[in-house]
C-alpha positions as CSV (number, residue, x, y, z in Angstrom):
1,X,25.9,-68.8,175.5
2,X,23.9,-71.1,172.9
3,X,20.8,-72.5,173.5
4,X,22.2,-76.0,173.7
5,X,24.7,-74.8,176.6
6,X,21.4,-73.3,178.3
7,X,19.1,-76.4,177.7
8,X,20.4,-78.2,180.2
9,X,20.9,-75.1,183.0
10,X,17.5,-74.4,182.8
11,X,16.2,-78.0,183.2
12,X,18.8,-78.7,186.2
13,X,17.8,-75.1,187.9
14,X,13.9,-76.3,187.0
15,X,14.6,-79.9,188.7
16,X,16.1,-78.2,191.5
17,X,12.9,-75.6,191.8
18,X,10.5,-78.4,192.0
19,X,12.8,-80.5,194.2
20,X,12.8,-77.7,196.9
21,X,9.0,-76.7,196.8
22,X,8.1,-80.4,197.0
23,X,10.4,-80.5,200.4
24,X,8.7,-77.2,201.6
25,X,12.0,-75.4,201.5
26,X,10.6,-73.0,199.3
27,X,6.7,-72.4,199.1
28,X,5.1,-72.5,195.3
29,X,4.5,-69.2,195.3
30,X,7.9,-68.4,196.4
31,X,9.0,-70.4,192.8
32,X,6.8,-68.0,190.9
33,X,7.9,-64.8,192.1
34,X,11.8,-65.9,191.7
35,X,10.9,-67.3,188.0
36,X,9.2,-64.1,187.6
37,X,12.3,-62.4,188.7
38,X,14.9,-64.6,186.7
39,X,12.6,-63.6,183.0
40,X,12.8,-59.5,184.0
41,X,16.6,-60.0,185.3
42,X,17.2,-61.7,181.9
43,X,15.7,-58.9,179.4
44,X,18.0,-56.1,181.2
45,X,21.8,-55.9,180.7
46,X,23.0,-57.7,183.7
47,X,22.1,-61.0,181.5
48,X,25.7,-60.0,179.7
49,X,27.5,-60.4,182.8
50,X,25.7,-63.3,184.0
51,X,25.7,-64.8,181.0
52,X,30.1,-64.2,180.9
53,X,29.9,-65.8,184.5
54,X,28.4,-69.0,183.5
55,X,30.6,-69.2,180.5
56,X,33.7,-69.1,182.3
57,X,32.5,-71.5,185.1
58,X,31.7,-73.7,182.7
59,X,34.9,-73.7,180.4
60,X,36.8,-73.9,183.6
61,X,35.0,-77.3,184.5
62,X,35.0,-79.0,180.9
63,X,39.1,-77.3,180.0
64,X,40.8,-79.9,178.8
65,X,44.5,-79.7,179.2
């Protein structure tokens, strides 16, 4: 995935983060530790697989037939 295709996943998941901890859903703390997660999950090799998951979603939305 380019960085322009992840751009604007990372500010809709970012939105959503704040939305939730300003509801109390989540606590801020809460945020940190899954941010915290998301960077170490994303320098192993499950990013490949991820990163294949979100590329076929996405294709499959914008397909134009």
């Amino acid at each position: 995935m380019s960085e322009d295709a992840a751009l604007p996943l990372v500010l809709l998941f970012g939105l959503a983060t704040v939305l939730l901890v300003r509801s109390g859903e989540v606590r801020w703390w809460i945020a940190v530790v899954i941010g915290l997660f998301g960077m170490y999950l994303g320098q192993t090799p499950v990013i490949f697989t991820a990163d294949g998951l979100v590329t076929w979603l996405i294709s499959g939305f914008t397909h134009n037939s």
